[in-house]
PDB file of N, CA, C, O and CB in Angstrom:
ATOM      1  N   UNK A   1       0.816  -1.190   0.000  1.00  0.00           N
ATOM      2  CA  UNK A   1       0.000   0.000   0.000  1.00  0.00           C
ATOM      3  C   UNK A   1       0.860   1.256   0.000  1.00  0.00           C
ATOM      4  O   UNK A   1       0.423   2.300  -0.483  1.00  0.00           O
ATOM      5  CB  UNK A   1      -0.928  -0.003   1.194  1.00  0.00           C
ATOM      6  N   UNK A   2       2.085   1.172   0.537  1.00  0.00           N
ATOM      7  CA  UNK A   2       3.028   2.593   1.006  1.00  0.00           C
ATOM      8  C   UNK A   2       3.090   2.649  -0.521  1.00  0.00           C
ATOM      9  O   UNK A   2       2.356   3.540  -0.946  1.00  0.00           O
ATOM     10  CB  UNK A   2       4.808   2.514   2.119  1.00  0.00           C
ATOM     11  N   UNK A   3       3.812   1.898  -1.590  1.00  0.00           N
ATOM     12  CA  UNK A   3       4.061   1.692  -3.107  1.00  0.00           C
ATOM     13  C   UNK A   3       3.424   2.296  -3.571  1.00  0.00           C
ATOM     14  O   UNK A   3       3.709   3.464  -3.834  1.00  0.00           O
ATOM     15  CB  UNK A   3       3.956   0.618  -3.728  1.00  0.00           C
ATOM     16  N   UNK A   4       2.556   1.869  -3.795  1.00  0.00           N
ATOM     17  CA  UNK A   4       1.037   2.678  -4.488  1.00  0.00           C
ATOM     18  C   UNK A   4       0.585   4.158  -4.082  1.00  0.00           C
ATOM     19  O   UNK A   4      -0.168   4.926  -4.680  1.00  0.00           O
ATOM     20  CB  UNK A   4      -0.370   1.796  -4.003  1.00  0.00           C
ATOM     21  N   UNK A   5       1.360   4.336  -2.740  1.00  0.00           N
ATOM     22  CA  UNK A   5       1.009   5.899  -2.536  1.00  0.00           C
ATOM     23  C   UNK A   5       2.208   7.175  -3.097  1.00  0.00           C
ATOM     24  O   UNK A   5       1.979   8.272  -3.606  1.00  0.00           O
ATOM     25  CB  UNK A   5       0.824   6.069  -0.766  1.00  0.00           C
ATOM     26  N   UNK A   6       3.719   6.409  -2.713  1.00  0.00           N
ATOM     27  CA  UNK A   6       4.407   6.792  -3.365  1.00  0.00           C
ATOM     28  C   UNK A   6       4.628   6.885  -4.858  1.00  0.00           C
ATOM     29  O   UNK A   6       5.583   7.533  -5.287  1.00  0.00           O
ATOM     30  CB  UNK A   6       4.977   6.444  -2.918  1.00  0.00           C
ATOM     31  N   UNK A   7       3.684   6.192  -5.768  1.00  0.00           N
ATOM     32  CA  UNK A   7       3.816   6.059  -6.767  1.00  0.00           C
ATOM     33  C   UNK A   7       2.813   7.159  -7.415  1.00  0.00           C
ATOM     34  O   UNK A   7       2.968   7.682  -8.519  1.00  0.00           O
ATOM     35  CB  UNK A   7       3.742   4.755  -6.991  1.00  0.00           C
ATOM     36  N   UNK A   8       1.738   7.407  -6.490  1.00  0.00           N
ATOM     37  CA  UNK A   8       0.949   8.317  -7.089  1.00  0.00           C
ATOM     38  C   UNK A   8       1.531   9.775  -6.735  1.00  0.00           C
ATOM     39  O   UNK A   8       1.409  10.739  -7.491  1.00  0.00           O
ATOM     40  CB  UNK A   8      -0.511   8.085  -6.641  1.00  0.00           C
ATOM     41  N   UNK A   9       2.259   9.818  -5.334  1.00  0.00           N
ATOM     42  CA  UNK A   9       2.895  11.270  -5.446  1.00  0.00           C
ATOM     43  C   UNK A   9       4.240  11.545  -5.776  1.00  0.00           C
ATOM     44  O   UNK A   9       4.936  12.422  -5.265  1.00  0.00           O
ATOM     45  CB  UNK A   9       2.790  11.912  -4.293  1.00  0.00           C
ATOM     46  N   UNK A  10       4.660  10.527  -6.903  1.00  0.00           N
ATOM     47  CA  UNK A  10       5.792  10.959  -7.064  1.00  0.00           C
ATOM     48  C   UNK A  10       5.733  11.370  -9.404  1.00  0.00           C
ATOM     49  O   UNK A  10       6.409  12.016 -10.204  1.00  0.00           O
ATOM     50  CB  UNK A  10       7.018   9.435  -6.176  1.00  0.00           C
ATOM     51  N   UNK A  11       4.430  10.435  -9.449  1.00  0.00           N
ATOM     52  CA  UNK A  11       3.633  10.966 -10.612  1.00  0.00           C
ATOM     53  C   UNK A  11       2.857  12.785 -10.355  1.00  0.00           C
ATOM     54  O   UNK A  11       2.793  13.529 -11.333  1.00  0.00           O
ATOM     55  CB  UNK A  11       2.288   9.639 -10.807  1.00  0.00           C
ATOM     56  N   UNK A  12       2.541  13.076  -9.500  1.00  0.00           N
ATOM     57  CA  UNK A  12       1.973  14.479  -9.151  1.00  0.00           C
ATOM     58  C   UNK A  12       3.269  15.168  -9.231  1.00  0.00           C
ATOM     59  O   UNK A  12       3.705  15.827 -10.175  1.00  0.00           O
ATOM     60  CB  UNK A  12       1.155  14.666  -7.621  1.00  0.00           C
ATOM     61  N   UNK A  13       3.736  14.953  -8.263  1.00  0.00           N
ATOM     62  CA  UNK A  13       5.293  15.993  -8.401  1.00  0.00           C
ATOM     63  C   UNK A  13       5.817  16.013  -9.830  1.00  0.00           C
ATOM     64  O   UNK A  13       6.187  17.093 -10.292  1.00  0.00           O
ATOM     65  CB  UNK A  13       6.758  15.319  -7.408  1.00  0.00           C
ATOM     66  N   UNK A  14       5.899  14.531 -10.819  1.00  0.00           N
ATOM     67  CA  UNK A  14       6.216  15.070 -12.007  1.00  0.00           C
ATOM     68  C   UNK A  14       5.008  15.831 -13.114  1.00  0.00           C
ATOM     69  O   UNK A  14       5.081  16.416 -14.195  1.00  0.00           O
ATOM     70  CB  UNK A  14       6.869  13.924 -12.603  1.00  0.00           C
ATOM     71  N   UNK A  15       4.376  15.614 -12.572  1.00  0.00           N
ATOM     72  CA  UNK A  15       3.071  16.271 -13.330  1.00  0.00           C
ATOM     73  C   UNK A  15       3.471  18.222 -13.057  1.00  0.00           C
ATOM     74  O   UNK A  15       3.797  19.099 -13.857  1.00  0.00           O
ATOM     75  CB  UNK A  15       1.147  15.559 -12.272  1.00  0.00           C
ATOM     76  N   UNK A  16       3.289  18.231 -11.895  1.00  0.00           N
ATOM     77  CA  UNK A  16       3.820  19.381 -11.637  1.00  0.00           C
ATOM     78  C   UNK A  16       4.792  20.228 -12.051  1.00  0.00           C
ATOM     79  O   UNK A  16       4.774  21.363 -12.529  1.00  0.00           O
ATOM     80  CB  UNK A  16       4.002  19.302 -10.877  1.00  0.00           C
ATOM     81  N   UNK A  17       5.809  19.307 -11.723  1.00  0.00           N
ATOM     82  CA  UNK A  17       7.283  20.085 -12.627  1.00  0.00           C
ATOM     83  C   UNK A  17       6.945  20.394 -13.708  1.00  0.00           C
ATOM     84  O   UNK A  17       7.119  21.556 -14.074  1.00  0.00           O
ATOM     85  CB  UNK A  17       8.631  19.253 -12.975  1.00  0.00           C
ATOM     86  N   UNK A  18       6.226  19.240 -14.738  1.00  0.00           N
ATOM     87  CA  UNK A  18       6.062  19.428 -16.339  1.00  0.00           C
ATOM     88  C   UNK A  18       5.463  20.898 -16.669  1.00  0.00           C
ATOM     89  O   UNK A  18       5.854  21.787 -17.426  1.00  0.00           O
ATOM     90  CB  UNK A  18       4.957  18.211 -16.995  1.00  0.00           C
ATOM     91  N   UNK A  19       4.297  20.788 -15.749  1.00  0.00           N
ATOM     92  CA  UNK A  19       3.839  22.283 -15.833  1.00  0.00           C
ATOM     93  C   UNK A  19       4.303  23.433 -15.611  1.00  0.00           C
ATOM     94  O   UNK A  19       4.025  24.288 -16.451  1.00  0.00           O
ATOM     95  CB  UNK A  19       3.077  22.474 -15.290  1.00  0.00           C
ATOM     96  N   UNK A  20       5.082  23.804 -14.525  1.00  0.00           N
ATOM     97  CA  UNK A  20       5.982  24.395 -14.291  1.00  0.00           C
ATOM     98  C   UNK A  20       7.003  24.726 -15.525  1.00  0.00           C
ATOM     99  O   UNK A  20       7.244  25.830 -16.013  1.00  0.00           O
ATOM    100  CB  UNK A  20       6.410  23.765 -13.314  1.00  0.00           C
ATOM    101  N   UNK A  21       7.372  23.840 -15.777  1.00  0.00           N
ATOM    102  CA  UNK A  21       8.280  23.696 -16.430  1.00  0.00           C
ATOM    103  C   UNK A  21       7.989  24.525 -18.274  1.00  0.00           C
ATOM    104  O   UNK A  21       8.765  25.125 -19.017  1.00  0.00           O
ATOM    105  CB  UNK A  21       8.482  22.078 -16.219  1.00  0.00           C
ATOM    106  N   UNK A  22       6.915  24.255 -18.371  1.00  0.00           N
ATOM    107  CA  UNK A  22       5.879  24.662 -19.444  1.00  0.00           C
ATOM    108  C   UNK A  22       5.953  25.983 -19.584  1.00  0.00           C
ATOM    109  O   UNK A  22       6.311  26.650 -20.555  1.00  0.00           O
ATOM    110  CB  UNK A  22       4.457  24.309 -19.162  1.00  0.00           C
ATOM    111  N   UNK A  23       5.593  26.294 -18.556  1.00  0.00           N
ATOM    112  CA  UNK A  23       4.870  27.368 -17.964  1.00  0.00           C
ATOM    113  C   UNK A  23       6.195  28.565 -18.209  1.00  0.00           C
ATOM    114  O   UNK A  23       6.258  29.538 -18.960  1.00  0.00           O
ATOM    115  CB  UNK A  23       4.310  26.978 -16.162  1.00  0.00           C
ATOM    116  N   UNK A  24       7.177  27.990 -17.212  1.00  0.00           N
ATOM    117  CA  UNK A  24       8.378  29.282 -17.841  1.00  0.00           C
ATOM    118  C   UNK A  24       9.266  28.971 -19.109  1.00  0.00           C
ATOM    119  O   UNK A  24      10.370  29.494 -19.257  1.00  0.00           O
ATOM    120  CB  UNK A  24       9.649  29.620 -16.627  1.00  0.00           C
ATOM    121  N   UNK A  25       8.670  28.016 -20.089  1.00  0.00           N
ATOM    122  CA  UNK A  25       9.052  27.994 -21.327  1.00  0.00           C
ATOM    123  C   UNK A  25       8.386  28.579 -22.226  1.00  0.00           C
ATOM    124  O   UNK A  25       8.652  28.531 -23.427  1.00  0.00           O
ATOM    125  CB  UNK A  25       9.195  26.985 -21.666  1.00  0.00           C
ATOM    126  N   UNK A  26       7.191  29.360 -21.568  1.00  0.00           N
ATOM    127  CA  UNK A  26       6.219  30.042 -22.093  1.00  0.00           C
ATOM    128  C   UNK A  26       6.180  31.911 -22.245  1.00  0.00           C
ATOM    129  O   UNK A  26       5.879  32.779 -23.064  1.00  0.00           O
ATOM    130  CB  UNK A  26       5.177  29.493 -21.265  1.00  0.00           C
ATOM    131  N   UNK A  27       6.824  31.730 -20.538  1.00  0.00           N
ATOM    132  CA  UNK A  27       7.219  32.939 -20.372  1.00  0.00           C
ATOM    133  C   UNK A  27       8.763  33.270 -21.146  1.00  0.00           C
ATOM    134  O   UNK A  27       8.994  34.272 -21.823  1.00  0.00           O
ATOM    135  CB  UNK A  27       7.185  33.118 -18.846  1.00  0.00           C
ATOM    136  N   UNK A  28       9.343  32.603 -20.970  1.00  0.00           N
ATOM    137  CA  UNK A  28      10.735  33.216 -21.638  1.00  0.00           C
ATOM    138  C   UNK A  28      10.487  33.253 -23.387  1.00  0.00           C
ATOM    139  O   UNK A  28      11.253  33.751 -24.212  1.00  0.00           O
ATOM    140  CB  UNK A  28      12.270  32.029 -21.191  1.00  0.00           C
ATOM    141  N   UNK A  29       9.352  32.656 -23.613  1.00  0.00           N
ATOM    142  CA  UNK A  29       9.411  32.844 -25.404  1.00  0.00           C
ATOM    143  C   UNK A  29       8.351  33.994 -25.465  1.00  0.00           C
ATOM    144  O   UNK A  29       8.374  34.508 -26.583  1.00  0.00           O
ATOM    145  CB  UNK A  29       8.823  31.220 -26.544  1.00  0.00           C
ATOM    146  N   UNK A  30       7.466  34.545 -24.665  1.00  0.00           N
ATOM    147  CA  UNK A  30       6.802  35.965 -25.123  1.00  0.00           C
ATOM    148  C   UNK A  30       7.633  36.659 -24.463  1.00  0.00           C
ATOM    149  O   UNK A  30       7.322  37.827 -24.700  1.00  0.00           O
ATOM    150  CB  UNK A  30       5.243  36.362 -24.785  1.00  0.00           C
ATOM    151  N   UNK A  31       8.960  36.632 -23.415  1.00  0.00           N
ATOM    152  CA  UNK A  31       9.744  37.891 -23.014  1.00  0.00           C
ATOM    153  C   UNK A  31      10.590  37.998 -23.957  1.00  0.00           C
ATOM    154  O   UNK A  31      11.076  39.077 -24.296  1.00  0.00           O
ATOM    155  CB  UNK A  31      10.449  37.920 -21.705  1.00  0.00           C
ATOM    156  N   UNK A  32      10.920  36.637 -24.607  1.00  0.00           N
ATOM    157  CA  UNK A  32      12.142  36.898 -26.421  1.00  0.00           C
ATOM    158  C   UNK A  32      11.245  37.639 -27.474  1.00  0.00           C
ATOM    159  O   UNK A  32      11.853  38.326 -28.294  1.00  0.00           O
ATOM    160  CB  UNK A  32      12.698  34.950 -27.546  1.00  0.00           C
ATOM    161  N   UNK A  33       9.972  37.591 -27.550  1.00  0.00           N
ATOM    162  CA  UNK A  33       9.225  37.682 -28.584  1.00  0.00           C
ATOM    163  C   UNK A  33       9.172  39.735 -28.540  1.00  0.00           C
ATOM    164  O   UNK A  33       9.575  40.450 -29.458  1.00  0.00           O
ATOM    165  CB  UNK A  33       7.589  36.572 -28.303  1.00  0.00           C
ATOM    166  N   UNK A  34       8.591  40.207 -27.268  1.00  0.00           N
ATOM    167  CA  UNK A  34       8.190  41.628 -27.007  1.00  0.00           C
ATOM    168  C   UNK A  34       9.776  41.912 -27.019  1.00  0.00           C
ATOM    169  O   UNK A  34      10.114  42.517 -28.036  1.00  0.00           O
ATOM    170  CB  UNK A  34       7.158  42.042 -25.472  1.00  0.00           C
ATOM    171  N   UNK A  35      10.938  41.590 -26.040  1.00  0.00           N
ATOM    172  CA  UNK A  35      12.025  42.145 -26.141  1.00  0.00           C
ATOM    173  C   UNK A  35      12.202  42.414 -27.801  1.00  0.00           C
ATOM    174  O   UNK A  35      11.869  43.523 -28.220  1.00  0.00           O
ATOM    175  CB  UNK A  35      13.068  41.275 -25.415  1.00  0.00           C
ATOM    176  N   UNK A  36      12.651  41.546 -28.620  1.00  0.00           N
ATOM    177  CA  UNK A  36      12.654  41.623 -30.114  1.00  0.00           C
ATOM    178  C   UNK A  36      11.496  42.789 -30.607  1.00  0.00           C
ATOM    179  O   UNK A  36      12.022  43.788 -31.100  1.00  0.00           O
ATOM    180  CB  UNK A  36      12.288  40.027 -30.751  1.00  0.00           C
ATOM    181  N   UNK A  37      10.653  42.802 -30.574  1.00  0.00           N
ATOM    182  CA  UNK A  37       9.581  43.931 -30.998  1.00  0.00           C
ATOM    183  C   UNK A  37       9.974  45.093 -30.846  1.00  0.00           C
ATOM    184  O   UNK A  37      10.139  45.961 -31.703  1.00  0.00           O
ATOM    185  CB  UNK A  37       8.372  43.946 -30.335  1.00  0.00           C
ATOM    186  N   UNK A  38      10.207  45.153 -29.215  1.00  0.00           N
ATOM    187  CA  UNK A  38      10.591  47.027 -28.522  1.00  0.00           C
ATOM    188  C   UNK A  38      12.238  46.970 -28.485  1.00  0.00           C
ATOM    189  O   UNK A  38      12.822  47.990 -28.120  1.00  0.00           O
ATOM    190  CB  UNK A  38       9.853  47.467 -26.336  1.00  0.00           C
ATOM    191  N   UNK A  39      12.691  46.283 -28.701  1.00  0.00           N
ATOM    192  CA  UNK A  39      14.392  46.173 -28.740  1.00  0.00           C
ATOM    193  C   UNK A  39      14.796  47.522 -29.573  1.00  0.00           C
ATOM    194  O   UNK A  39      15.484  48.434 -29.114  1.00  0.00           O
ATOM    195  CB  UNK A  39      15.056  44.565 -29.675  1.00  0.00           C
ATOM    196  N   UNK A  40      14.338  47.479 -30.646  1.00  0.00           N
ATOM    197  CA  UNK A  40      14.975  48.296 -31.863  1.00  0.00           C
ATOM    198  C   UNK A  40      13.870  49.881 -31.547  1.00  0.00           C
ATOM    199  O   UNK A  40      14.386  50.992 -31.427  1.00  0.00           O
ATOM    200  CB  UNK A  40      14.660  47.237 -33.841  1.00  0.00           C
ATOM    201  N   UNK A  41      12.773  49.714 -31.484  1.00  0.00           N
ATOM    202  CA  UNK A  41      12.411  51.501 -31.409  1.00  0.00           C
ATOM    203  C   UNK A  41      13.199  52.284 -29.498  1.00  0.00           C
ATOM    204  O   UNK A  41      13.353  53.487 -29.287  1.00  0.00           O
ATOM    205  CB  UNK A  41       9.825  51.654 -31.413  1.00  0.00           C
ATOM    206  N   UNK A  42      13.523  51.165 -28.491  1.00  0.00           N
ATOM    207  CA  UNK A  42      13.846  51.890 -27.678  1.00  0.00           C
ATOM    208  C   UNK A  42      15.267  52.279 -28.057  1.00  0.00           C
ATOM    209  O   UNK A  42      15.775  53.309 -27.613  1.00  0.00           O
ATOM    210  CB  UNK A  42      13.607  51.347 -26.484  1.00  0.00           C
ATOM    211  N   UNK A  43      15.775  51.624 -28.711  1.00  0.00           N
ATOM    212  CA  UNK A  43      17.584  52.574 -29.277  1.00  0.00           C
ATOM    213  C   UNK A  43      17.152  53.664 -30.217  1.00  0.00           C
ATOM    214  O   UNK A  43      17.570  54.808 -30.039  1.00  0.00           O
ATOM    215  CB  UNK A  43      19.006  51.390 -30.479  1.00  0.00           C
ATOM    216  N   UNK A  44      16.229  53.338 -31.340  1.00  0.00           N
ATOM    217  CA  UNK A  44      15.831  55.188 -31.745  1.00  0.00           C
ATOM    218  C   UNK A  44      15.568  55.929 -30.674  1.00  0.00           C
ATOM    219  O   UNK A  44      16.149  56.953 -30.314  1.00  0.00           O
ATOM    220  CB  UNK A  44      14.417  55.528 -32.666  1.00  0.00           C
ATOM    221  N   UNK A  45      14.943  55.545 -30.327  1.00  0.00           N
ATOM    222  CA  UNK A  45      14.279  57.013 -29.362  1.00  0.00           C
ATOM    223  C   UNK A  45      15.415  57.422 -28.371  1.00  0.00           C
ATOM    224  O   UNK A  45      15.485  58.614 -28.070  1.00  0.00           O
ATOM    225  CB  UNK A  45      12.670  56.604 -28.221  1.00  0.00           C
ATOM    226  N   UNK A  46      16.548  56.303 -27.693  1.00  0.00           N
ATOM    227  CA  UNK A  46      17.413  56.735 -26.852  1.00  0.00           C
ATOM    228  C   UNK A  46      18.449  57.404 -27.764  1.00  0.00           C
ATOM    229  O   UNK A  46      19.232  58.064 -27.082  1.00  0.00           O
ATOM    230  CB  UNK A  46      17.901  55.650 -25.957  1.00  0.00           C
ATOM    231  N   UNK A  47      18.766  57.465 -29.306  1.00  0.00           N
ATOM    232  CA  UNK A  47      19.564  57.963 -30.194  1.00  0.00           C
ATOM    233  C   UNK A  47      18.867  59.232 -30.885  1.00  0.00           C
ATOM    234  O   UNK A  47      19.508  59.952 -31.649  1.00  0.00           O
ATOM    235  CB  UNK A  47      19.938  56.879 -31.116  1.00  0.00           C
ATOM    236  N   UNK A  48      17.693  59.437 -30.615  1.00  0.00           N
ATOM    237  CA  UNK A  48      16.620  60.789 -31.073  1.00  0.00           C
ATOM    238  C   UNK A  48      16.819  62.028 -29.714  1.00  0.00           C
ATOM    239  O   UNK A  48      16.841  63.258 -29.695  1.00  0.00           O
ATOM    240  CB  UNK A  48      14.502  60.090 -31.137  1.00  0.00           C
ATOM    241  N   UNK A  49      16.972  60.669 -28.389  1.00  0.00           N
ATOM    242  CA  UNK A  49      17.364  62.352 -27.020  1.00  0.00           C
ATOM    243  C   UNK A  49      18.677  62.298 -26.749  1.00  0.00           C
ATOM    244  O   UNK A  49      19.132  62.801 -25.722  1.00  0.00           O
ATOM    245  CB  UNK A  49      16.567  62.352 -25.087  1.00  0.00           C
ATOM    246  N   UNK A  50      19.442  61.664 -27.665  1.00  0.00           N
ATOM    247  CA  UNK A  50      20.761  61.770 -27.150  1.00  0.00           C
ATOM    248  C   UNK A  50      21.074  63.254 -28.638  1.00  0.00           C
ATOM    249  O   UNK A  50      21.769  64.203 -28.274  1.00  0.00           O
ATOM    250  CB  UNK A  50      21.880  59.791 -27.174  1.00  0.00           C
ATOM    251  N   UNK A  51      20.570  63.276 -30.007  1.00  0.00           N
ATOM    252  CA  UNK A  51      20.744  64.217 -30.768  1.00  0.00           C
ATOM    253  C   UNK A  51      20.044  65.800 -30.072  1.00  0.00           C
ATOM    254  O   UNK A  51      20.550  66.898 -30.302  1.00  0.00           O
ATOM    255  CB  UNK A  51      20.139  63.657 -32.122  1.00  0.00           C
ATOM    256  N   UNK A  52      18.791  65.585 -29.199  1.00  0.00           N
ATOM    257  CA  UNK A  52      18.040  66.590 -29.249  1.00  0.00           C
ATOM    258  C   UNK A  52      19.447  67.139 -27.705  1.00  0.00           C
ATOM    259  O   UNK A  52      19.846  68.259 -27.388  1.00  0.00           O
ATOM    260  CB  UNK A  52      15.932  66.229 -29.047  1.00  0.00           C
ATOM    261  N   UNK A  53      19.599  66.536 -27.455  1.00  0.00           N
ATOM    262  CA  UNK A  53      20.258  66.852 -26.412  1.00  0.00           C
ATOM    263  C   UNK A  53      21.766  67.396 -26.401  1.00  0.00           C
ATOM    264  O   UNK A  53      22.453  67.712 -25.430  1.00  0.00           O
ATOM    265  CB  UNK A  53      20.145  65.827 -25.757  1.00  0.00           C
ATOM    266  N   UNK A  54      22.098  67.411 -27.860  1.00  0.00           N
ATOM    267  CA  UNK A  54      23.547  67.813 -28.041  1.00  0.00           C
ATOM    268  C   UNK A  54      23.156  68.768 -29.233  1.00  0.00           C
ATOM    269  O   UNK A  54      23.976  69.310 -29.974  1.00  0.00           O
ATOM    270  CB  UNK A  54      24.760  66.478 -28.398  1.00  0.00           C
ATOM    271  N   UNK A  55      21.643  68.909 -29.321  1.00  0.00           N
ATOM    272  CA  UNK A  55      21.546  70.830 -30.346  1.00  0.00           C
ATOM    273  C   UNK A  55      21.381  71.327 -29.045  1.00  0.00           C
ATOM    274  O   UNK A  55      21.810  72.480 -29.011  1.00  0.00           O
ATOM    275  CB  UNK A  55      19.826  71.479 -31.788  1.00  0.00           C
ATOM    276  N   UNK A  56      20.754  70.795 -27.480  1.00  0.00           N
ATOM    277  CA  UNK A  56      20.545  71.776 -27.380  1.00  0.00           C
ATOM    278  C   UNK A  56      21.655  72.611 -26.465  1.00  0.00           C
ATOM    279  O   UNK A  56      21.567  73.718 -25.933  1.00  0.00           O
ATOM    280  CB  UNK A  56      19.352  71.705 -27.082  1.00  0.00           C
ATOM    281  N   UNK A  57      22.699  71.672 -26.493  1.00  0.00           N
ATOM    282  CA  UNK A  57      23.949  72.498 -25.677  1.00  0.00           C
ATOM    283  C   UNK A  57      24.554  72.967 -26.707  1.00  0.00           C
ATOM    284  O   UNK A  57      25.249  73.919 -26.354  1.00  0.00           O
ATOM    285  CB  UNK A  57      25.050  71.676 -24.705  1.00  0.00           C
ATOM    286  N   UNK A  58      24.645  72.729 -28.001  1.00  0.00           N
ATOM    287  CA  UNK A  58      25.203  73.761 -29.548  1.00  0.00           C
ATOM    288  C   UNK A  58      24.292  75.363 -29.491  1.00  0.00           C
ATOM    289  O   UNK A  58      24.781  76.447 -29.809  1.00  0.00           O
ATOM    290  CB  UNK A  58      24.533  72.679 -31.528  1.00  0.00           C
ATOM    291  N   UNK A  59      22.809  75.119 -28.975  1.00  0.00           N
ATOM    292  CA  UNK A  59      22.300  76.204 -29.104  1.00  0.00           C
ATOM    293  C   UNK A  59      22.829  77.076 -27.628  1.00  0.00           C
ATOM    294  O   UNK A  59      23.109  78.273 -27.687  1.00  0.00           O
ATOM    295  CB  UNK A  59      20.726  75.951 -29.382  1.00  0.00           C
ATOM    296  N   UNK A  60      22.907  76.327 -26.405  1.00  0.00           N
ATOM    297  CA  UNK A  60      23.437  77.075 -25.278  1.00  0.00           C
ATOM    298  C   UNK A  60      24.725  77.880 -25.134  1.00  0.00           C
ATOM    299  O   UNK A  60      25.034  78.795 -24.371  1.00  0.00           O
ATOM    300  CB  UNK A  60      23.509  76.262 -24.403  1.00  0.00           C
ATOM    301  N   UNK A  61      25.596  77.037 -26.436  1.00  0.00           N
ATOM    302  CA  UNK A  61      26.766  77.849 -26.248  1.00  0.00           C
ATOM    303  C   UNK A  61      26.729  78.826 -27.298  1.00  0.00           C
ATOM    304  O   UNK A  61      27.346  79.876 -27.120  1.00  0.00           O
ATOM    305  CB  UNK A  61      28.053  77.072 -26.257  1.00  0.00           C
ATOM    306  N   UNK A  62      26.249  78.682 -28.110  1.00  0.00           N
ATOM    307  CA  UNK A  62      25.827  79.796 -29.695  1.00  0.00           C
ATOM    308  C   UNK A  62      25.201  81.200 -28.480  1.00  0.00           C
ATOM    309  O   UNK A  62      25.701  82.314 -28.326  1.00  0.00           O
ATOM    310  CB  UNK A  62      23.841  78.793 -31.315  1.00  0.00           C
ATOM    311  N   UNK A  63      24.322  80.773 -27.982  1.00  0.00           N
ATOM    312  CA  UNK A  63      23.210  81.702 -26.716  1.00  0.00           C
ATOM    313  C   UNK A  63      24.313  82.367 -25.780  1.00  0.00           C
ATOM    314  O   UNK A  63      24.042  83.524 -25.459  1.00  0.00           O
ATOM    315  CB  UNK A  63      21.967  80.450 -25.475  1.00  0.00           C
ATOM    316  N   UNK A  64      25.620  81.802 -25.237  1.00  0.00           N
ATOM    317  CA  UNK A  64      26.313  82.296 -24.557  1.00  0.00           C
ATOM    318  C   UNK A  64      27.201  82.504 -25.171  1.00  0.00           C
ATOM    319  O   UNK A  64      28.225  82.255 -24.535  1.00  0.00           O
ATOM    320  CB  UNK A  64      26.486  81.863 -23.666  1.00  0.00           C
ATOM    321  N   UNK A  65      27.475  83.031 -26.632  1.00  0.00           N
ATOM    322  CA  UNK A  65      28.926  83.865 -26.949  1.00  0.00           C
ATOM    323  C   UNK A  65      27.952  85.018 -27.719  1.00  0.00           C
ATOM    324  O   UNK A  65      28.519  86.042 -28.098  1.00  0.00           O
ATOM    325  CB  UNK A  65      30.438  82.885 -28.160  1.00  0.00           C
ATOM    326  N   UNK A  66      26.708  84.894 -27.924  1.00  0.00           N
ATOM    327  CA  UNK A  66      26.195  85.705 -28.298  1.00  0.00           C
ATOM    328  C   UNK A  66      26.300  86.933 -26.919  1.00  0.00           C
ATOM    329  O   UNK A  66      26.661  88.097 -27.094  1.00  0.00           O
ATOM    330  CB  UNK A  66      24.927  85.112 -28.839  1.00  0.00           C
ATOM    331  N   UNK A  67      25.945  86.415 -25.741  1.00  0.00           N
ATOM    332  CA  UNK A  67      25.621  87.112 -24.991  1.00  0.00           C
ATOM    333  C   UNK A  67      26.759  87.740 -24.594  1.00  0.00           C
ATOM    334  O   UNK A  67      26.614  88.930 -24.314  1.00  0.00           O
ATOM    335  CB  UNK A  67      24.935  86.596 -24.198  1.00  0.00           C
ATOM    336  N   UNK A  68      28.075  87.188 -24.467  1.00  0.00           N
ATOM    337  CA  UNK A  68      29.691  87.490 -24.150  1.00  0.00           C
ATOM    338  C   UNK A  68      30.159  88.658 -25.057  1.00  0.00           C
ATOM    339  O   UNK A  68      31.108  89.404 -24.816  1.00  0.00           O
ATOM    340  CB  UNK A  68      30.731  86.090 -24.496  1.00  0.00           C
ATOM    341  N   UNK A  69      29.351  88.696 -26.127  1.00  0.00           N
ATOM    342  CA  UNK A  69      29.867  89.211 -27.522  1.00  0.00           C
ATOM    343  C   UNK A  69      29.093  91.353 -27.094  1.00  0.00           C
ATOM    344  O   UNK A  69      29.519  92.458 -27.431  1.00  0.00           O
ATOM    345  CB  UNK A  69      28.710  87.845 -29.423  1.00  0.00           C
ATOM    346  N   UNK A  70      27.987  90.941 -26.328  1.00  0.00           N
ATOM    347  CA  UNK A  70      26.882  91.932 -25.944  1.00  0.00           C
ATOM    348  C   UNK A  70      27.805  93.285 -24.674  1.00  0.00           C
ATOM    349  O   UNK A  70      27.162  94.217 -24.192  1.00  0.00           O
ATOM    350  CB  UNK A  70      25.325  90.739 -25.009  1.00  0.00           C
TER     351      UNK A  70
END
């Protein structure tokens, strides 16, 4: 009788794992899937404020020799 009980919870525990197991093979292929999607527009946009961000210290110093010049 002990046999038969161990046999059924040691089938649950693998039942379990499988799912488990499923389960974050599931998650890591829609976190590859969205990473791949937003991968490429978040480097534009971090390469769009890294440009806006170096006119606008070209315009700060243009703004301060203008003013030096005054």
């Amino acid at each position: 009788m002990t046999n038969k009980n161990d046999a059924a919870r040691s089938d649950y525990v693998e039942l379990v794992a499988a799912v488990l197991l499923g389960l974050a093979a599931m998650a890591i292929a829609w976190s590859s899937c969205q990473s791949a999607l937003w991968g490429g527009q978040q480097d534009e946009a971090y390469t769009e404020s890294v440009r806006a961000a170096n006119e606008a210290v070209d315009l700060l110093q243009a703004a301060d020799t203008a003013r030096a010049l005054d």
